[in-house]
PyMOL Python script that loads the backbone (N, CA, C, O; Angstrom):
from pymol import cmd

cmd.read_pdbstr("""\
ATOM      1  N   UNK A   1     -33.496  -5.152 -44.944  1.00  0.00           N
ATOM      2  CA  UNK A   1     -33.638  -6.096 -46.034  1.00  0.00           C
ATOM      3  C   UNK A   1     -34.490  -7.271 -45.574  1.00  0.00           C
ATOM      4  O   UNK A   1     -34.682  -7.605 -44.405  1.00  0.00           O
ATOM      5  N   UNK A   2     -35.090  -7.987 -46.946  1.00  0.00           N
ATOM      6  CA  UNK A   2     -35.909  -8.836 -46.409  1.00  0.00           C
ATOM      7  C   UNK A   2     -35.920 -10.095 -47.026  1.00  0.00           C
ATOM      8  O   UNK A   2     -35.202  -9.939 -48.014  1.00  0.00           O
ATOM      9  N   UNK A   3     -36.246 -11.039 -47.014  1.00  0.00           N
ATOM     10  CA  UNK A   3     -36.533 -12.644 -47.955  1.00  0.00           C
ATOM     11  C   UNK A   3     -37.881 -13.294 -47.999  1.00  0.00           C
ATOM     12  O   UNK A   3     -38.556 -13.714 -47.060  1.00  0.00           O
ATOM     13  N   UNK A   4     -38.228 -13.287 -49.768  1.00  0.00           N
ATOM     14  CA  UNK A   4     -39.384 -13.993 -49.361  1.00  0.00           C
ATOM     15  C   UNK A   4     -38.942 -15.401 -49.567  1.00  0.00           C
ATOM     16  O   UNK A   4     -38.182 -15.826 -50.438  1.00  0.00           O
ATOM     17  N   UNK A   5     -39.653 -16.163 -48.450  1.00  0.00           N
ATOM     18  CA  UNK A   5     -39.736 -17.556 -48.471  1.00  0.00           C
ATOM     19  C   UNK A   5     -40.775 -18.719 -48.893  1.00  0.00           C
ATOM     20  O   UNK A   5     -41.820 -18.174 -49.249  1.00  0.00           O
ATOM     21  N   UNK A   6     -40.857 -20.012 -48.973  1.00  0.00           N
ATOM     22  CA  UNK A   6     -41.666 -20.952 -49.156  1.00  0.00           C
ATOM     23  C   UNK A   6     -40.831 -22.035 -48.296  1.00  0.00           C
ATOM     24  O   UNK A   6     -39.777 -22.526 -48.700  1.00  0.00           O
ATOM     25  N   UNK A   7     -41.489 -22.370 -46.952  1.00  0.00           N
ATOM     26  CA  UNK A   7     -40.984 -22.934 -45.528  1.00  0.00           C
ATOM     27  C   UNK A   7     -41.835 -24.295 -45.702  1.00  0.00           C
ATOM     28  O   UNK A   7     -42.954 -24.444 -45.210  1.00  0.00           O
ATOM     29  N   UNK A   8     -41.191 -25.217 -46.428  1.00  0.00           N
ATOM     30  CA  UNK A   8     -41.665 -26.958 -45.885  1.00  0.00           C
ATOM     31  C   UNK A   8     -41.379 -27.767 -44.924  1.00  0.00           C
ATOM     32  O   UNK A   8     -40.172 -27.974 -45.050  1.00  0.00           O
ATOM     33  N   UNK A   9     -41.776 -28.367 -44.011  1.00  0.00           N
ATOM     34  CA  UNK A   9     -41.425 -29.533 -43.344  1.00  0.00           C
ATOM     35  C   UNK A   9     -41.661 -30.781 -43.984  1.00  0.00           C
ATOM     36  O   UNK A   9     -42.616 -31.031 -44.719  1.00  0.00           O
ATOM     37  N   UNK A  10     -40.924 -31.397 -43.729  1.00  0.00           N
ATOM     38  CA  UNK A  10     -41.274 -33.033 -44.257  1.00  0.00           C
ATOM     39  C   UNK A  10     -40.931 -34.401 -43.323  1.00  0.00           C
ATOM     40  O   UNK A  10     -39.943 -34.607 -42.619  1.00  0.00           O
ATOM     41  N   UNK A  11     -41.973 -35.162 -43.543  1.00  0.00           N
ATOM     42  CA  UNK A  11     -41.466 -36.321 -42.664  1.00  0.00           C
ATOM     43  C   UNK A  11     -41.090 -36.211 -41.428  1.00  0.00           C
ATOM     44  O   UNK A  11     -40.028 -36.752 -41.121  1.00  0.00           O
ATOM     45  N   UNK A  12     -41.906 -35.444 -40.340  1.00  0.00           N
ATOM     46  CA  UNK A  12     -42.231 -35.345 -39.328  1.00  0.00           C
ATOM     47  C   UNK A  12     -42.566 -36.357 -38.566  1.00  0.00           C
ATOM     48  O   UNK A  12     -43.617 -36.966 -38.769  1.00  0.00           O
ATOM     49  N   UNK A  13     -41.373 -36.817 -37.170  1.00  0.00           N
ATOM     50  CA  UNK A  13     -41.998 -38.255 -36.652  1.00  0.00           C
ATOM     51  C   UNK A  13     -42.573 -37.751 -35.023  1.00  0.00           C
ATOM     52  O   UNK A  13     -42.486 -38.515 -34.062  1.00  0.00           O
ATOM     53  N   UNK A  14     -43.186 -36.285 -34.914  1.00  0.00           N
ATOM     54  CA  UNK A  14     -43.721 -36.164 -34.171  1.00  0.00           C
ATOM     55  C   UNK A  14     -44.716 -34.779 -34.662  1.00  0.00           C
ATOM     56  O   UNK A  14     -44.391 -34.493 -35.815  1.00  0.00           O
ATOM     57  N   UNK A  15     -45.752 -33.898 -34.177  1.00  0.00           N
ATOM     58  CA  UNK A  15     -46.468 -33.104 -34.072  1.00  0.00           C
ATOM     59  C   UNK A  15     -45.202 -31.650 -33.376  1.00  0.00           C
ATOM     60  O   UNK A  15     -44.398 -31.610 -32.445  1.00  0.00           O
ATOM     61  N   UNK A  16     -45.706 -30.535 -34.593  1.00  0.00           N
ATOM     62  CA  UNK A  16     -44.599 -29.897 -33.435  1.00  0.00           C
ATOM     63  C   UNK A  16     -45.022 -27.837 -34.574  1.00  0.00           C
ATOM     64  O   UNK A  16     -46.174 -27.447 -34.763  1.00  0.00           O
ATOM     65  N   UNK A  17     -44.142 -27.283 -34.905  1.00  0.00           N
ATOM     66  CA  UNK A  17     -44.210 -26.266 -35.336  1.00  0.00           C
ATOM     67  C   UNK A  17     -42.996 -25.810 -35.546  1.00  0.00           C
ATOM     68  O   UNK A  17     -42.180 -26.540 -34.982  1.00  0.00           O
ATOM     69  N   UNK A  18     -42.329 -24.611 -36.307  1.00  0.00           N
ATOM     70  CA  UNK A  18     -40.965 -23.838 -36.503  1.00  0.00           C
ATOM     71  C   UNK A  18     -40.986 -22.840 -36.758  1.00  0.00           C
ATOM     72  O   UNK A  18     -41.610 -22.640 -37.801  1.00  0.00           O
ATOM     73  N   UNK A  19     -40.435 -21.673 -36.137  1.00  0.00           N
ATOM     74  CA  UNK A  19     -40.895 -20.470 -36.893  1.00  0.00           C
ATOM     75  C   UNK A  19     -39.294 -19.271 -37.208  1.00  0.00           C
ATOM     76  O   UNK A  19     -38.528 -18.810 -36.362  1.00  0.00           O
ATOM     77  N   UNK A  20     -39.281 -19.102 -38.625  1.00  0.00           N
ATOM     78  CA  UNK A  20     -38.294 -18.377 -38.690  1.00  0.00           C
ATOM     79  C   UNK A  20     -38.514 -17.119 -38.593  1.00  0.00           C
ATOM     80  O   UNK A  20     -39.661 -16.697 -38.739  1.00  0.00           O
ATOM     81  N   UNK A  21     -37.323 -16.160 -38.294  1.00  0.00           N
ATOM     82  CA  UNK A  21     -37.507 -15.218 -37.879  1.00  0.00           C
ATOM     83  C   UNK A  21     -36.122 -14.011 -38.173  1.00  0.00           C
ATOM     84  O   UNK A  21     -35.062 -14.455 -38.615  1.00  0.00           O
ATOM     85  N   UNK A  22     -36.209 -13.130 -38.003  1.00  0.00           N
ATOM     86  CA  UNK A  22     -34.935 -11.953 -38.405  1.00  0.00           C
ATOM     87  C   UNK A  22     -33.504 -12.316 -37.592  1.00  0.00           C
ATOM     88  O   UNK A  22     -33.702 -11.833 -36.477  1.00  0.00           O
ATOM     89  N   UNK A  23     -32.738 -12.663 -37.590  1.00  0.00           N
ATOM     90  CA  UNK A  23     -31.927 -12.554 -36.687  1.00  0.00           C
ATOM     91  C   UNK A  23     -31.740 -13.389 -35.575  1.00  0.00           C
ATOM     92  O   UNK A  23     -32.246 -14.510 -35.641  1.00  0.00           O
ATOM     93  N   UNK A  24     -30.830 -12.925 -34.099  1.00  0.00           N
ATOM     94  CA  UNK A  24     -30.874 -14.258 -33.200  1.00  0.00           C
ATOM     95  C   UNK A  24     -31.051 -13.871 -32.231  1.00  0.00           C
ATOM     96  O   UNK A  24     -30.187 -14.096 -31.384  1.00  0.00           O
ATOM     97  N   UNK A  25     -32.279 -13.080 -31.840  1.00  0.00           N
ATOM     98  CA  UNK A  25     -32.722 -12.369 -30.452  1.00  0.00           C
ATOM     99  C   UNK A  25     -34.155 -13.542 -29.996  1.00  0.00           C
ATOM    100  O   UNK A  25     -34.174 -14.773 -29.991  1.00  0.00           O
ATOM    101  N   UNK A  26     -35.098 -12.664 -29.694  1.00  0.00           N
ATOM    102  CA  UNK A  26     -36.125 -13.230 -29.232  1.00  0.00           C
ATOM    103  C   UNK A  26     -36.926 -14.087 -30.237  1.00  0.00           C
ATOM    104  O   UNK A  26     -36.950 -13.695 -31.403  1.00  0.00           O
ATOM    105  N   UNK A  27     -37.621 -15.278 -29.886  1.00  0.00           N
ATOM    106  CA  UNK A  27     -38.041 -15.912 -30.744  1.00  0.00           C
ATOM    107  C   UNK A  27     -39.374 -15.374 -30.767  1.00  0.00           C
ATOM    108  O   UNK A  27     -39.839 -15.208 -29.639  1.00  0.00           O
ATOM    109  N   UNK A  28     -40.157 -15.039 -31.764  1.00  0.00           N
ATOM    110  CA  UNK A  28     -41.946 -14.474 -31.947  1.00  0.00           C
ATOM    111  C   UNK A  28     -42.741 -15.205 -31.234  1.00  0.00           C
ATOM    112  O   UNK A  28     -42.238 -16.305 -31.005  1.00  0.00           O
ATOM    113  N   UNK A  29     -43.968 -15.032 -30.700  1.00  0.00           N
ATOM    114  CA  UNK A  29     -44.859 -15.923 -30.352  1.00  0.00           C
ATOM    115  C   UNK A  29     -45.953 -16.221 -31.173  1.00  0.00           C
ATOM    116  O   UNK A  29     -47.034 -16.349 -30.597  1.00  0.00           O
ATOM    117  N   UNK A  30     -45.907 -16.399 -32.737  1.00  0.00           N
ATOM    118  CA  UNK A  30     -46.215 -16.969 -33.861  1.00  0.00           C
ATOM    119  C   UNK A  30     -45.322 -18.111 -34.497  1.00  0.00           C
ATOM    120  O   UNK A  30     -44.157 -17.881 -34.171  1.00  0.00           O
ATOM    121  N   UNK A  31     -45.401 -19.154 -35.208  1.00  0.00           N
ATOM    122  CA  UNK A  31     -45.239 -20.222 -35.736  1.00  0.00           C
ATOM    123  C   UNK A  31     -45.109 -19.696 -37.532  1.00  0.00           C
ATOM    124  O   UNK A  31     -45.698 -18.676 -37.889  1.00  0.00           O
ATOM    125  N   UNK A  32     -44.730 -20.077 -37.991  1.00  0.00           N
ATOM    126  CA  UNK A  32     -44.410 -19.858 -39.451  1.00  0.00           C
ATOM    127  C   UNK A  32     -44.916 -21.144 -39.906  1.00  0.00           C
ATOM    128  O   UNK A  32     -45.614 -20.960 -40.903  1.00  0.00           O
ATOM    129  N   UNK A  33     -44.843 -22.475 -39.553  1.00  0.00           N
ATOM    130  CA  UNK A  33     -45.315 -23.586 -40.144  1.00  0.00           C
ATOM    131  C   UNK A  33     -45.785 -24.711 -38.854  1.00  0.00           C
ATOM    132  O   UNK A  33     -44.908 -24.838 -38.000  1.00  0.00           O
ATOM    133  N   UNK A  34     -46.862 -25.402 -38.659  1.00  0.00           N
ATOM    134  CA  UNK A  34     -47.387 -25.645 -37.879  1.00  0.00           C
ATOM    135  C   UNK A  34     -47.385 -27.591 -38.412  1.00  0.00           C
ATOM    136  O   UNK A  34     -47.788 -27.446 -39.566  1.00  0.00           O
ATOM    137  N   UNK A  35     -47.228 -28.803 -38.282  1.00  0.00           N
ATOM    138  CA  UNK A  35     -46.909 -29.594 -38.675  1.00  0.00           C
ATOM    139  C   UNK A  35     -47.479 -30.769 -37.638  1.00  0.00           C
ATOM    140  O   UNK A  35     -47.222 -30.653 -36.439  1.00  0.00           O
ATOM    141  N   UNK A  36     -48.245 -31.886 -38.115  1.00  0.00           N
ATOM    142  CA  UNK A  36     -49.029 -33.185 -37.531  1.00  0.00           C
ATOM    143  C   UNK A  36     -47.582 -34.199 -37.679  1.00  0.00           C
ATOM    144  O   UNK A  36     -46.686 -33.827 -38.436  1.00  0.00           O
ATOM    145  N   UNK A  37     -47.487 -35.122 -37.120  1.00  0.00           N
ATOM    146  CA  UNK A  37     -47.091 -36.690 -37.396  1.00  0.00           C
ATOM    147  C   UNK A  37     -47.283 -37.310 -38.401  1.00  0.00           C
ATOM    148  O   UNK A  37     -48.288 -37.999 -38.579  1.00  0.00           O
ATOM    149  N   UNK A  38     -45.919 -37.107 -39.613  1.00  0.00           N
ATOM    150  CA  UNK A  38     -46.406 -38.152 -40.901  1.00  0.00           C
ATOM    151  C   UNK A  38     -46.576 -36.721 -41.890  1.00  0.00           C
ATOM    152  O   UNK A  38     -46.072 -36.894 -43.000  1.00  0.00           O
ATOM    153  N   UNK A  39     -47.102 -35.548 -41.721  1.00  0.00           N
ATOM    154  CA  UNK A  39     -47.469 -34.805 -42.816  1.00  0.00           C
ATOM    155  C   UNK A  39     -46.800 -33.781 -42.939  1.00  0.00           C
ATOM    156  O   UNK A  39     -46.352 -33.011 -42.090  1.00  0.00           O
ATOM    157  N   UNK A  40     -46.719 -33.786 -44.393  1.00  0.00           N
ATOM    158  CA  UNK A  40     -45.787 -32.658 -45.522  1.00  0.00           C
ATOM    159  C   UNK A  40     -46.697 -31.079 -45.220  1.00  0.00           C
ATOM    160  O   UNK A  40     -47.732 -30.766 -45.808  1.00  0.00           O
ATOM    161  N   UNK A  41     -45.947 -30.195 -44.095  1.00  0.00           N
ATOM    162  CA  UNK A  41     -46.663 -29.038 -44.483  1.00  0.00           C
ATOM    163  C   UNK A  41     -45.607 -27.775 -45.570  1.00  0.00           C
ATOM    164  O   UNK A  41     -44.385 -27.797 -45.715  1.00  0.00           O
ATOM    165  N   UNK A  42     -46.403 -26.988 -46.057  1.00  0.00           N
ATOM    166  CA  UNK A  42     -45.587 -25.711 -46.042  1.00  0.00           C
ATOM    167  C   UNK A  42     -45.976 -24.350 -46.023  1.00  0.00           C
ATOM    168  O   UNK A  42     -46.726 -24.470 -45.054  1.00  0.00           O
ATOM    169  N   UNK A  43     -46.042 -23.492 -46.233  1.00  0.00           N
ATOM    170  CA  UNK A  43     -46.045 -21.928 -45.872  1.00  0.00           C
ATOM    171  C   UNK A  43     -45.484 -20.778 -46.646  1.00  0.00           C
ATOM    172  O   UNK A  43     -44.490 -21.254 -47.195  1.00  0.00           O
ATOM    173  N   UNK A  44     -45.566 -19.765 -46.919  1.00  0.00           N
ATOM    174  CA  UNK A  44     -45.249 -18.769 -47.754  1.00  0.00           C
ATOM    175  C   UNK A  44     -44.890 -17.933 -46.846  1.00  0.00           C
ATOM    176  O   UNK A  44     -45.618 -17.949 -45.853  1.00  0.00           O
ATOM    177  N   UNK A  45     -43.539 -16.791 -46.813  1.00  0.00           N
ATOM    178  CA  UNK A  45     -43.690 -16.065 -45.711  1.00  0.00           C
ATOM    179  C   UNK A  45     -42.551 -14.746 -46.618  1.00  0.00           C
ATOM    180  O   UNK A  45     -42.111 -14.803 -47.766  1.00  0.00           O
ATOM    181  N   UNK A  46     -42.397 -13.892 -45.790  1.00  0.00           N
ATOM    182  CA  UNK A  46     -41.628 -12.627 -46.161  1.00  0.00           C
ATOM    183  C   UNK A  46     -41.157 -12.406 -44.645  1.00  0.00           C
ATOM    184  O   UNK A  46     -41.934 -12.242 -43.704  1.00  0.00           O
ATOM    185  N   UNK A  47     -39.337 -12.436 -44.534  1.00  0.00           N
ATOM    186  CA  UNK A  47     -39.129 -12.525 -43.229  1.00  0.00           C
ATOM    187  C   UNK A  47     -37.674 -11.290 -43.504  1.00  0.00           C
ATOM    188  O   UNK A  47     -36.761 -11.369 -44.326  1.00  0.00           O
ATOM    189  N   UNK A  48     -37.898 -10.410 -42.646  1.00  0.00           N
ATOM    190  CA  UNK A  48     -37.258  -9.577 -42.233  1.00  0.00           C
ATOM    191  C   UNK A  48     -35.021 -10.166 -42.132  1.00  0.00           C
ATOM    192  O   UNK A  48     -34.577 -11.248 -41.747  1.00  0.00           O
ATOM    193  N   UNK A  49     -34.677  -9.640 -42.350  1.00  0.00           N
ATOM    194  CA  UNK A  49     -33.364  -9.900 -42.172  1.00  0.00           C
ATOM    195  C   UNK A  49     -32.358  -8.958 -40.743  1.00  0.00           C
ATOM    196  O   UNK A  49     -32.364  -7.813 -41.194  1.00  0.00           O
ATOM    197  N   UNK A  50     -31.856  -8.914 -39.865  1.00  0.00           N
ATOM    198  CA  UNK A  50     -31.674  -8.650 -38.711  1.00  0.00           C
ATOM    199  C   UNK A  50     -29.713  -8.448 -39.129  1.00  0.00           C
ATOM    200  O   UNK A  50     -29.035  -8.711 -38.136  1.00  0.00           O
ATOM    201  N   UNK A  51     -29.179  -8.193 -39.925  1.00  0.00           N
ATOM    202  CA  UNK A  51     -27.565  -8.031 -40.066  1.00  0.00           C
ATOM    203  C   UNK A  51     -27.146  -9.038 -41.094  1.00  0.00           C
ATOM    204  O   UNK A  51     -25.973  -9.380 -41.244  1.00  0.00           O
ATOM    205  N   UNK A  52     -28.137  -9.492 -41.785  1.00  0.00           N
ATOM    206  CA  UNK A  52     -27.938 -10.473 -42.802  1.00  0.00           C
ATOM    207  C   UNK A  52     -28.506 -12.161 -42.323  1.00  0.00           C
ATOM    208  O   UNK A  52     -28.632 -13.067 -43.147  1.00  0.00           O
ATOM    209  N   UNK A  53     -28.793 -12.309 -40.836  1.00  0.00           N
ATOM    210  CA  UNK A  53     -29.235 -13.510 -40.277  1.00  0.00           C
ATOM    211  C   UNK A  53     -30.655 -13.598 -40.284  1.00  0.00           C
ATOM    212  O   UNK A  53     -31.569 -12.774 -40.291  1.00  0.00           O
ATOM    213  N   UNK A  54     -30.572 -14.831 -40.280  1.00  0.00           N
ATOM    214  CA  UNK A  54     -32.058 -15.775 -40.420  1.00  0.00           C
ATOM    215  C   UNK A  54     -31.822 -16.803 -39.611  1.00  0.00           C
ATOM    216  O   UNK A  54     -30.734 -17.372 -39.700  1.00  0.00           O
ATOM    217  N   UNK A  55     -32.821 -17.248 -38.643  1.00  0.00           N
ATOM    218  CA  UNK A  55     -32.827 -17.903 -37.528  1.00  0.00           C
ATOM    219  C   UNK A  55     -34.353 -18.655 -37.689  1.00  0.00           C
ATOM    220  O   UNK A  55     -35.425 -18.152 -38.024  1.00  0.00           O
ATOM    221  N   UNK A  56     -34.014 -20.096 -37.307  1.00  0.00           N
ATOM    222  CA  UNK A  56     -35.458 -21.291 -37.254  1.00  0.00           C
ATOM    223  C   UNK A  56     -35.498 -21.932 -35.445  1.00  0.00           C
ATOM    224  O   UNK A  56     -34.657 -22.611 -34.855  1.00  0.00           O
ATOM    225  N   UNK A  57     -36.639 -21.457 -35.031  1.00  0.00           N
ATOM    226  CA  UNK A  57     -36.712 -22.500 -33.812  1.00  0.00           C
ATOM    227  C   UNK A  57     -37.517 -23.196 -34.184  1.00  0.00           C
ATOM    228  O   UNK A  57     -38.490 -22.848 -34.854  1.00  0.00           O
ATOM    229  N   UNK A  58     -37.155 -24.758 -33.671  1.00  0.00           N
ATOM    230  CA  UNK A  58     -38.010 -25.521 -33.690  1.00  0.00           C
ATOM    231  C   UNK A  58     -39.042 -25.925 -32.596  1.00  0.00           C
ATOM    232  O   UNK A  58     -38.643 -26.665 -31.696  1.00  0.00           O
ATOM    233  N   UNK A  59     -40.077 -25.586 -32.598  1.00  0.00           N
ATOM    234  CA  UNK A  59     -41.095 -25.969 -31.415  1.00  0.00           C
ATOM    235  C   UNK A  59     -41.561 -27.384 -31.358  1.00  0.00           C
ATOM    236  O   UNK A  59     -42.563 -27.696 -30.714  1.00  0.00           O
ATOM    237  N   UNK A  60     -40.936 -28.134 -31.941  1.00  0.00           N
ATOM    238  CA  UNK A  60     -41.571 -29.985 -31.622  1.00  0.00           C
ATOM    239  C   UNK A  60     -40.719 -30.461 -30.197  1.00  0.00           C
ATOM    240  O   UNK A  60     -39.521 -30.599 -29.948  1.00  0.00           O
ATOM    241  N   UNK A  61     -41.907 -30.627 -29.448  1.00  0.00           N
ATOM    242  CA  UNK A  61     -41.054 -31.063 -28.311  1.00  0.00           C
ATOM    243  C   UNK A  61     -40.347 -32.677 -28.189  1.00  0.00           C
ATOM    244  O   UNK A  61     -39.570 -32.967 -27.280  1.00  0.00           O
ATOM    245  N   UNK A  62     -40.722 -33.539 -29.149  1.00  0.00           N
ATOM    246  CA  UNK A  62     -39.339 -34.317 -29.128  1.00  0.00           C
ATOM    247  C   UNK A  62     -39.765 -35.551 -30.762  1.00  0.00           C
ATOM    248  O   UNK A  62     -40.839 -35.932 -31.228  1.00  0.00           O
ATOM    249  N   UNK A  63     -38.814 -35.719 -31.027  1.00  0.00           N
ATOM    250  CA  UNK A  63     -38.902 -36.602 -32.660  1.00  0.00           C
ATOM    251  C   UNK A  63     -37.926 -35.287 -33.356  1.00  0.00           C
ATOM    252  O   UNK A  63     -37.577 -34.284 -32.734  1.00  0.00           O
ATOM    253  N   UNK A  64     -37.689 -35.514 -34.415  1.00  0.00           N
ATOM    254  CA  UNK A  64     -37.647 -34.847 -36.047  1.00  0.00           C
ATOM    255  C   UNK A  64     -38.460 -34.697 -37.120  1.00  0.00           C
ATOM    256  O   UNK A  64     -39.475 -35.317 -37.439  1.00  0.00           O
ATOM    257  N   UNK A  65     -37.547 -33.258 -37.948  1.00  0.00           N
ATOM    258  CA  UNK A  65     -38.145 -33.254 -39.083  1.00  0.00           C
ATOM    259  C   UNK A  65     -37.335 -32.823 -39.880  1.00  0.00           C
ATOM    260  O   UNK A  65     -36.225 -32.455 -39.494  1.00  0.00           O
ATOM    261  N   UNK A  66     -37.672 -32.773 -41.062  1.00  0.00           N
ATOM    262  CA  UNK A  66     -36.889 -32.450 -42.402  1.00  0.00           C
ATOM    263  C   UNK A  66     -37.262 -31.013 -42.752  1.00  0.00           C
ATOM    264  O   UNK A  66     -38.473 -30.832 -42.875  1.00  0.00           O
ATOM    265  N   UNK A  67     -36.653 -30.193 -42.896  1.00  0.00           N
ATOM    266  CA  UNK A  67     -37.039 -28.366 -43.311  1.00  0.00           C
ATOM    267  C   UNK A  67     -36.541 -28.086 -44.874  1.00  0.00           C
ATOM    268  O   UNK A  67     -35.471 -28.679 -45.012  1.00  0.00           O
ATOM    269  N   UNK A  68     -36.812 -27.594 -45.762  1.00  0.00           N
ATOM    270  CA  UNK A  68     -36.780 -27.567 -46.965  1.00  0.00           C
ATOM    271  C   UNK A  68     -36.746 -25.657 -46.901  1.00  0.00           C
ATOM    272  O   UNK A  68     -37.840 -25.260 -46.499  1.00  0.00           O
ATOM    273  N   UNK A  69     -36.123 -24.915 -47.092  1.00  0.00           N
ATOM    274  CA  UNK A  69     -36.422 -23.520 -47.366  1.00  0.00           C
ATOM    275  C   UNK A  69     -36.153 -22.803 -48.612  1.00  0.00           C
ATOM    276  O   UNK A  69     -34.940 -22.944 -48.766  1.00  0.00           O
ATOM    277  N   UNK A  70     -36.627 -22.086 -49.625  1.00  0.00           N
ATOM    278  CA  UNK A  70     -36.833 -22.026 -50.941  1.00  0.00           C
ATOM    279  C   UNK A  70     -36.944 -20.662 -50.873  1.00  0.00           C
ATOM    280  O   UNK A  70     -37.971 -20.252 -50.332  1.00  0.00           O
ATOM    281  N   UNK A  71     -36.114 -19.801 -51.301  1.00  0.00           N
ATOM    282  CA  UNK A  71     -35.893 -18.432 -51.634  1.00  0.00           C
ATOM    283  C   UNK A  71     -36.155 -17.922 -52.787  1.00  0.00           C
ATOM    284  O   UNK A  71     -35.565 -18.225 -53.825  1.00  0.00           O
ATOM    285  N   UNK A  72     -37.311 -16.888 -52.657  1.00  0.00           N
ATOM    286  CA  UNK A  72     -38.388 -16.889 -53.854  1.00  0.00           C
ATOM    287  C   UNK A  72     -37.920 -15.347 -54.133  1.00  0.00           C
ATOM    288  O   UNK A  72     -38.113 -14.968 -55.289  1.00  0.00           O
ATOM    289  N   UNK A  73     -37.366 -14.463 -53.284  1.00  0.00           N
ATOM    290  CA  UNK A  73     -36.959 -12.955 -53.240  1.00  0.00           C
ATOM    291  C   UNK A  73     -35.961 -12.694 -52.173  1.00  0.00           C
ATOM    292  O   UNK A  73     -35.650 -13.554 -51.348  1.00  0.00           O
ATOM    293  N   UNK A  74     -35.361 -11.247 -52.204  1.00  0.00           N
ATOM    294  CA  UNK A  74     -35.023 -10.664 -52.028  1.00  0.00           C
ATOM    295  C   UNK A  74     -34.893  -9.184 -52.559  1.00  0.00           C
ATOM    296  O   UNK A  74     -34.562  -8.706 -53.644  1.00  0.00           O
ATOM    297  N   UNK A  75     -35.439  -8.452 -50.888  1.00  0.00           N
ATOM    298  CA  UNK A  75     -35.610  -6.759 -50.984  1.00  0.00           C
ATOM    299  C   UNK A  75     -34.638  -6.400 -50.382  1.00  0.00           C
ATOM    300  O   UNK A  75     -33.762  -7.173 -49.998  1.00  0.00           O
ATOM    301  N   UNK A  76     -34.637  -5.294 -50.222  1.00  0.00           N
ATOM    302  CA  UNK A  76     -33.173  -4.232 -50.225  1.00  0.00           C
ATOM    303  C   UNK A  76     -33.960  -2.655 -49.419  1.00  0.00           C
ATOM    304  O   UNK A  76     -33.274  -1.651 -49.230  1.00  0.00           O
TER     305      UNK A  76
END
""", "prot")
cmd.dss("prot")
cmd.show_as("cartoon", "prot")
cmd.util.cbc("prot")
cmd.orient("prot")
């Protein structure tokens, strides 16, 4: 099964990236949303489901951000 998504960050007080992914194994070595200091990004994605889990790392190595995730589908 799968989810399509629409992945925002907001109000980012550092430069950084997040990338979700199936489950809670290895994290991808792709980014799902890629994000500057100060700016609203977002992203469209279709992400695999792993036992029903969905998992976000965050790659900003230090500050916050705000994540917004918006569930546009679901496959079977």
């Amino acid at each position: 099964s799968a989810v399509t998504l629409n992945v925002t960050v907001t109000g980012p007080t550092s430069a950084g990236s997040l990338t979700v992914y199936p489950g809670t194994g290895a994290v991808p070595g792709t980014s799902t949303v890629s994000f500057a200091a100060g700016r609203t990004r977002a992203n469209n994605a279709t992400i695999g489901l792993a036992g029903g889990v969905l998992s976000v790392h965050d790659g900003q190595p230090s500050g916050s951000a705000d994540l917004v995730v918006d569930v546009s589908g679901y496959y079977r």
